[in-house]
C-alpha positions, -999 to +999 in steps of 0.1 A: +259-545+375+263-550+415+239-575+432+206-573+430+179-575+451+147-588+437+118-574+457+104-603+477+065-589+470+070-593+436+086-623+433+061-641+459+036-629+436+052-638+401+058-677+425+021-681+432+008-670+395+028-696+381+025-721+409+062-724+412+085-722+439+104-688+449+134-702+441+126-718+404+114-679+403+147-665+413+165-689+387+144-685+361+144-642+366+184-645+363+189-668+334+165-646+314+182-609+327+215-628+311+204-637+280+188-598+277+216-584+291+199-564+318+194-563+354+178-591+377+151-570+384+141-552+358+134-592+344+115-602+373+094-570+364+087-577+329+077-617+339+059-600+362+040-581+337+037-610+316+021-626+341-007-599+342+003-588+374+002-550+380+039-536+386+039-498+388+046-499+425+079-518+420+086-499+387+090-468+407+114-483+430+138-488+408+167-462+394+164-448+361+184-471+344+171-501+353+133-485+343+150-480+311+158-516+306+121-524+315+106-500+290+135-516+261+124-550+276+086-540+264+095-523+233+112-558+220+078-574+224+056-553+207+025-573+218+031-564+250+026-522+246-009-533+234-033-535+259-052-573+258-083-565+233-113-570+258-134-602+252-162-597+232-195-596+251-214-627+238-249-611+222-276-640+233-311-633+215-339-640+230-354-670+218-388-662+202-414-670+219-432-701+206-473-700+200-499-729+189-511-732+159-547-725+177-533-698+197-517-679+163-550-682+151-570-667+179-547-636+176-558-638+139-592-641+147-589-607+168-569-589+144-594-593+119-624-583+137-629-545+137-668-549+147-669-553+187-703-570+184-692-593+166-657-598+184-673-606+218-699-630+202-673-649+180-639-646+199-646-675+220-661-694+199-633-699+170-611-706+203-628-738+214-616-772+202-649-778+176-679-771+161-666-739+145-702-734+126-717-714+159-695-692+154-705-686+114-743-684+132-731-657+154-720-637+126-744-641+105-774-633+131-747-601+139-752-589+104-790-596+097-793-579+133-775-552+121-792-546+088-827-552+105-818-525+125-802-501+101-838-508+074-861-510+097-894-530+083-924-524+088-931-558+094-911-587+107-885-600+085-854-623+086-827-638+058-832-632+020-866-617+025-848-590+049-817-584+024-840-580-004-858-556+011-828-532+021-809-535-009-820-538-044-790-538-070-808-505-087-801-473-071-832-461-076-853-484-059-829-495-028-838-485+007-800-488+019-772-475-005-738-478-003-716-450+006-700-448-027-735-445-041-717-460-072-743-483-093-714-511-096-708-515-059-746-513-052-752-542-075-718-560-060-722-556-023-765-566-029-752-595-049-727-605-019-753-599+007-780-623-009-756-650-011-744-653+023-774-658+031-784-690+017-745-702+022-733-695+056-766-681+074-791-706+064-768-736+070-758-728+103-790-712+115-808-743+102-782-774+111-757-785+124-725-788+107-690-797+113-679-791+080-662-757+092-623-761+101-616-732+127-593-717+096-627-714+075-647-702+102-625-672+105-620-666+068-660-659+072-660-641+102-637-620+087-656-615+055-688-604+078-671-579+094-663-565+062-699-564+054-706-551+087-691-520+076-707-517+042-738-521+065-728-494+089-717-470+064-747-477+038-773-444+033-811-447+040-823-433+011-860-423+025-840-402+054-821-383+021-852-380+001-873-370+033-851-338+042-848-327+001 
């Protein structure tokens, strides 16, 4: 094969990957080229590749045949023709943000509040520590507001006597309908009206309670901003019967 000359680059580079001396290098490069039957350095190029270091510069240096003994070197070890499969890129999730429980429930509370009246009088309220019955108050003063308003009395009027004024479970003889204008959800919605009145709105208007977890105030809150819209949506029937 003649004497070869191992290019002293290569071979300083192959020494410092391995953290090896030059000459453990050298020795090392000829036992393998005689035990694969090939040149000096066409084995000092494939342990160079093995190493991961880049050798196309040297590769090209060398005569044909001793590139061919490289590329028969690599098609022996089939791992090598494949390219290292890149690392797979570690996904991290971002950890979900954690919430109190009295923080959850303040988003709650807004979620389920349509009525902005009622929103800015009882928002606050449901987010303090205690005494959750001011803001049942609120929202019950909110909706005999809002139905005083919507009826209009001739005279003053407040709670039950107020309700049963406005609505009346017959049709015929209420002052506010409901939109459906369907006898069964007249009689429902008058029936629901009258009894908050003596359970939430008289209780809290009246005394003072601490019977009301924040959970249970907003339960009602949200219930009177359902009947907030019933409210808002009902018909006056003397504005109907006025313009036939």
């Amino acid at each position: 094969m003649g004497r070869s000359i191992l290019d002293v680059n290569l071979l300083a580079k192959v020494a410092a990957r391995k953290n090896k001396r030059e000459q453990y290098i050298r020795e090392r490069v000829s036992r393998f080229a005689g035990k694969r039957g090939v040149s000096s350095e066409a084995a000092l190029v494939h342990i160079a590749r093995q190493c991961g270091i880049g050798t196309a510069i040297y590769l090209r240096k060398l005569d044909p045949s001793k590139q061919a003994e490289v590329r028969s070197l690599r098609a022996d070890n089939p791992a090598a023709k494949r390219p290292a499969a890149p690392a797979k890129s570690v996904v991290r999730l971002k950890r979900p943000v954690e919430i109190s429980k009295k923080a959850s429930l303040k988003l709650a509370a807004n979620h389920l509040m349509r009525d902005g009246e009622l929103r800015s009088r009882c928002l606050d309220l449901l987010g303090a520590s205690s005494k959750f019955d001011r803001a049942i108050n609120q929202a019950t003063l909110v909706l005999e507001d809002r139905i005083r308003k919507k009826v209009k009395p001739a005279t003053p009027m407040t709670g039950e006597p107020l309700v049963n004024h406005a609505f009346k479970d017959d049709l015929s003889k209420t002052v506010l309908r409901v939109a459906s204008g369907i006898a069964d959800d007249q009689r429902g919605f008058t029936q629901i009206l009258r009894g908050v009145v003596p359970a939430f709105r008289n209780q809290t208007h009246h005394h003072i309670s601490d019977d009301f977890s924040r959970e249970e105030a907003i339960l009602v809150v949200g219930f009177i901003d359902v009947l907030l819209r019933v409210v808002d949506r009902s018909v006056d029937v003397r504005e109907t019967t006025a313009a036939a």
